[in-house]
C-alpha positions as protocol buffer text, in pm:
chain_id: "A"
residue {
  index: 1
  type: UNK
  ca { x: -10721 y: -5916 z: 11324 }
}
residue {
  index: 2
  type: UNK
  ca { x: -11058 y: -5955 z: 11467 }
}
residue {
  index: 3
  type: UNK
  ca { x: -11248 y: -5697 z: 11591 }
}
residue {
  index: 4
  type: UNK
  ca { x: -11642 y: -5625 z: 11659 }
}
residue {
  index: 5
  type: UNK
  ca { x: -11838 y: -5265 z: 11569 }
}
residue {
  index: 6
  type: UNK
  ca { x: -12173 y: -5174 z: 11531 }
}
residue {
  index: 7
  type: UNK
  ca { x: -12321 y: -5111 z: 11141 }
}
residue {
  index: 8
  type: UNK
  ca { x: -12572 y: -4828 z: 11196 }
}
residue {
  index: 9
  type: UNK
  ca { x: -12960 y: -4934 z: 11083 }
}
residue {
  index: 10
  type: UNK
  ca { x: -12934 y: -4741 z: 10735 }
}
residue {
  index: 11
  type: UNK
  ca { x: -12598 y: -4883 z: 10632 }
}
residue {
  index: 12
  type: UNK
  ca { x: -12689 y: -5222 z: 10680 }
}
residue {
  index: 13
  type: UNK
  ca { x: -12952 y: -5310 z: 10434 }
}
residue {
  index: 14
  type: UNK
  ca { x: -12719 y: -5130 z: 10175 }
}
residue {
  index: 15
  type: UNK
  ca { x: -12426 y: -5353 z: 10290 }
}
residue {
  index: 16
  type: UNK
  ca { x: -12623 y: -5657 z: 10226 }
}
residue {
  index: 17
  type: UNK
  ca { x: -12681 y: -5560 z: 9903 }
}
residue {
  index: 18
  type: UNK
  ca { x: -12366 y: -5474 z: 9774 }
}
residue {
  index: 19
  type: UNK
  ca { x: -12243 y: -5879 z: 9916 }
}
residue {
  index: 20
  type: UNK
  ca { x: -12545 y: -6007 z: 9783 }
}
residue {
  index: 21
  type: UNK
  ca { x: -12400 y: -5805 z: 9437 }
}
residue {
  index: 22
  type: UNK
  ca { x: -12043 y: -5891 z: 9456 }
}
residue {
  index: 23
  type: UNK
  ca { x: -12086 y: -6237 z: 9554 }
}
residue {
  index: 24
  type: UNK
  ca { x: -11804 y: -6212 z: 9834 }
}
residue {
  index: 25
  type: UNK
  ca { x: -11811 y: -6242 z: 10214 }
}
residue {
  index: 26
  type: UNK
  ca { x: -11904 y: -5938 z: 10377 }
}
residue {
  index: 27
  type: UNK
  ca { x: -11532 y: -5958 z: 10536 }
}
residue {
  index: 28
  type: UNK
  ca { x: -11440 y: -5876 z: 10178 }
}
residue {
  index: 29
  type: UNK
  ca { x: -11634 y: -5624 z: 10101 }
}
residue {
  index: 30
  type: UNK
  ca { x: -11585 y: -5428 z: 10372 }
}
residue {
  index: 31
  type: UNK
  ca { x: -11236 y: -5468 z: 10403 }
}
residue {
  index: 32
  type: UNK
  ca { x: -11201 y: -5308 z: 10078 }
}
residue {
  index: 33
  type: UNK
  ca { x: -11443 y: -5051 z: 10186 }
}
residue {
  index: 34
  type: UNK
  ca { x: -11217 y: -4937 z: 10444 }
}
residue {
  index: 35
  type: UNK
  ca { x: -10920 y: -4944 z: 10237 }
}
residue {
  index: 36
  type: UNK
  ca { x: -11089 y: -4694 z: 9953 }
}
residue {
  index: 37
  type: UNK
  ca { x: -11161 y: -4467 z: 10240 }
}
residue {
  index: 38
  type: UNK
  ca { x: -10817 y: -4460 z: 10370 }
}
residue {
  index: 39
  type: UNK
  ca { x: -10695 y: -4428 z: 10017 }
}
residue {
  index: 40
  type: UNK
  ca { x: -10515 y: -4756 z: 10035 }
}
residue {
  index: 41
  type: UNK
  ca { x: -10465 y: -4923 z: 9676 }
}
residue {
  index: 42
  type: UNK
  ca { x: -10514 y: -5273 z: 9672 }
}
residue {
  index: 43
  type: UNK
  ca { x: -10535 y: -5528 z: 9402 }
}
residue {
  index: 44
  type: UNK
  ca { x: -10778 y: -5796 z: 9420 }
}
residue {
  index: 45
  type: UNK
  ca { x: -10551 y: -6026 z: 9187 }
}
residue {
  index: 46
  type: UNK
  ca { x: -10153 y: -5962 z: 9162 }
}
residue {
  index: 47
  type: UNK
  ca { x: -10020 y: -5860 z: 8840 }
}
residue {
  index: 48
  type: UNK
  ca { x: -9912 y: -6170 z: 8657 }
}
residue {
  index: 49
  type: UNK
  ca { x: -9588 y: -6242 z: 8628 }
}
residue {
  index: 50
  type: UNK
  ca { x: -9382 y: -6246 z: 8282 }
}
residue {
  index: 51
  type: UNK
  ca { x: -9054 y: -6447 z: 8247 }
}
residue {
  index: 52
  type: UNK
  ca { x: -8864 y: -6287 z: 7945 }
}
residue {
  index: 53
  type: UNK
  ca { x: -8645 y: -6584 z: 7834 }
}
residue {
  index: 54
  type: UNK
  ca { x: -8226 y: -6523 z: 7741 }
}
residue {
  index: 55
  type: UNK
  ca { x: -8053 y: -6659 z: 7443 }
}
residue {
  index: 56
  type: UNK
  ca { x: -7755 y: -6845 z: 7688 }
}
residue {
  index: 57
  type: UNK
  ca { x: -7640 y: -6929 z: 7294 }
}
residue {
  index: 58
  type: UNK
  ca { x: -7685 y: -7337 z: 7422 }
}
residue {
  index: 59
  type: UNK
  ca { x: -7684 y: -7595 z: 7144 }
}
residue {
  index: 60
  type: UNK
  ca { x: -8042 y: -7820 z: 7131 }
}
residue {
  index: 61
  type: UNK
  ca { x: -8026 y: -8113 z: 7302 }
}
residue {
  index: 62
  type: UNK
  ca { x: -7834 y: -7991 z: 7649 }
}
residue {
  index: 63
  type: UNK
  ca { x: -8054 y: -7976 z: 7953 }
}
residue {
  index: 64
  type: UNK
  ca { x: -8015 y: -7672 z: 8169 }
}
residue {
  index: 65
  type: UNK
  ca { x: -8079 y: -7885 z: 8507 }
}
residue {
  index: 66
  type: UNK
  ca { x: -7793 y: -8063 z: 8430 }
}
residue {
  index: 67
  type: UNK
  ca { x: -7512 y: -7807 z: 8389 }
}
residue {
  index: 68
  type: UNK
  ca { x: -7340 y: -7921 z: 8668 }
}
residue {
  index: 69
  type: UNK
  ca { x: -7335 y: -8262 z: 8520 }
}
residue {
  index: 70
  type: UNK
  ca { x: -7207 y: -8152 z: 8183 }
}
residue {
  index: 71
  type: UNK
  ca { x: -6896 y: -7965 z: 8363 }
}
residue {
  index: 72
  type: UNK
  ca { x: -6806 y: -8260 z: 8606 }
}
residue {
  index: 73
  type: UNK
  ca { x: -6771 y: -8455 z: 8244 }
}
residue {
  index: 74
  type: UNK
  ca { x: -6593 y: -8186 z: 8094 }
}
residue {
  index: 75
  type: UNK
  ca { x: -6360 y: -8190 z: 8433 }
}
residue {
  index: 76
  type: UNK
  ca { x: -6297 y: -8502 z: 8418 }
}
residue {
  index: 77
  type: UNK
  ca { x: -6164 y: -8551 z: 8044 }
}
residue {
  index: 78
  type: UNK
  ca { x: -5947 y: -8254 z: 8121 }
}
residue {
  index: 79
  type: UNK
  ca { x: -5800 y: -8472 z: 8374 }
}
residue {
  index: 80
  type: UNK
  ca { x: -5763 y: -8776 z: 8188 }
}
residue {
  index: 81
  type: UNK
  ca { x: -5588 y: -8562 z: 7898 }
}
residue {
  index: 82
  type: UNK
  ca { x: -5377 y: -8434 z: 8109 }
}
residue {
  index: 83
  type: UNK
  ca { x: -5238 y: -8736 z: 8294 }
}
residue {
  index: 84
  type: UNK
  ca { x: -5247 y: -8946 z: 7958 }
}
residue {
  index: 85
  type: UNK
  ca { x: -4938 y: -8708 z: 7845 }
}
residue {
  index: 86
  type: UNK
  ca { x: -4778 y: -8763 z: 8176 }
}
residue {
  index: 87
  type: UNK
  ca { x: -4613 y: -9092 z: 8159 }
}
residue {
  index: 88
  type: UNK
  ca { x: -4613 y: -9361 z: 8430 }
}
residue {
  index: 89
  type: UNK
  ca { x: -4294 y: -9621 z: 8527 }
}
residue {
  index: 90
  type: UNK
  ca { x: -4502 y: -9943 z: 8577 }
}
residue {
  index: 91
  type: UNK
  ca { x: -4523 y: -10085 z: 8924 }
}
residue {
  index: 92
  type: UNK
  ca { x: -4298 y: -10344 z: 8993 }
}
């Protein structure tokens, strides 16, 4: 949100140090100014995030984007098994 205020003639020269220091805009810096004073606790960076990997118990060699792929196959020689014992009369 934008707003506009007045820095009072001491504050100013102080301000401009502490951007010149930080090497941030002065947006920045005063932002987190403000948010010290209203006891607000704000990161600068976000934590980082950790993936803890899961033994699925997968043999090497299967690719884990293609799951879907690997049960479709697995549907479909269920099928053919099961129609194989099922015996046909030959069309006429």
């Amino acid at each position: 949100m934008r707003t506009t205020f007045t820095i009072d003639q001491d504050l100013l020269p102080k301000l401009k140090a502490l951007v010149r220091r930080k090497k941030e805009p002065m947006r920045k810096v005063l932002n987190n100014i403000i948010r010290a004073a209203v006891g607000i606790n704000h990161k600068e960076t976000p934590s980082s995030f950790v993936v803890e990997g899961v033994d699925m118990g997968l043999k090497p060699g299967y690719d884990l984007t293609k799951l879907n792929s690997l049960y479709d196959q697995e549907e479909v020689l269920a099928y053919l098994a099961s129609n194989s014992r099922k015996r046909r009369k030959p069309l006429k």
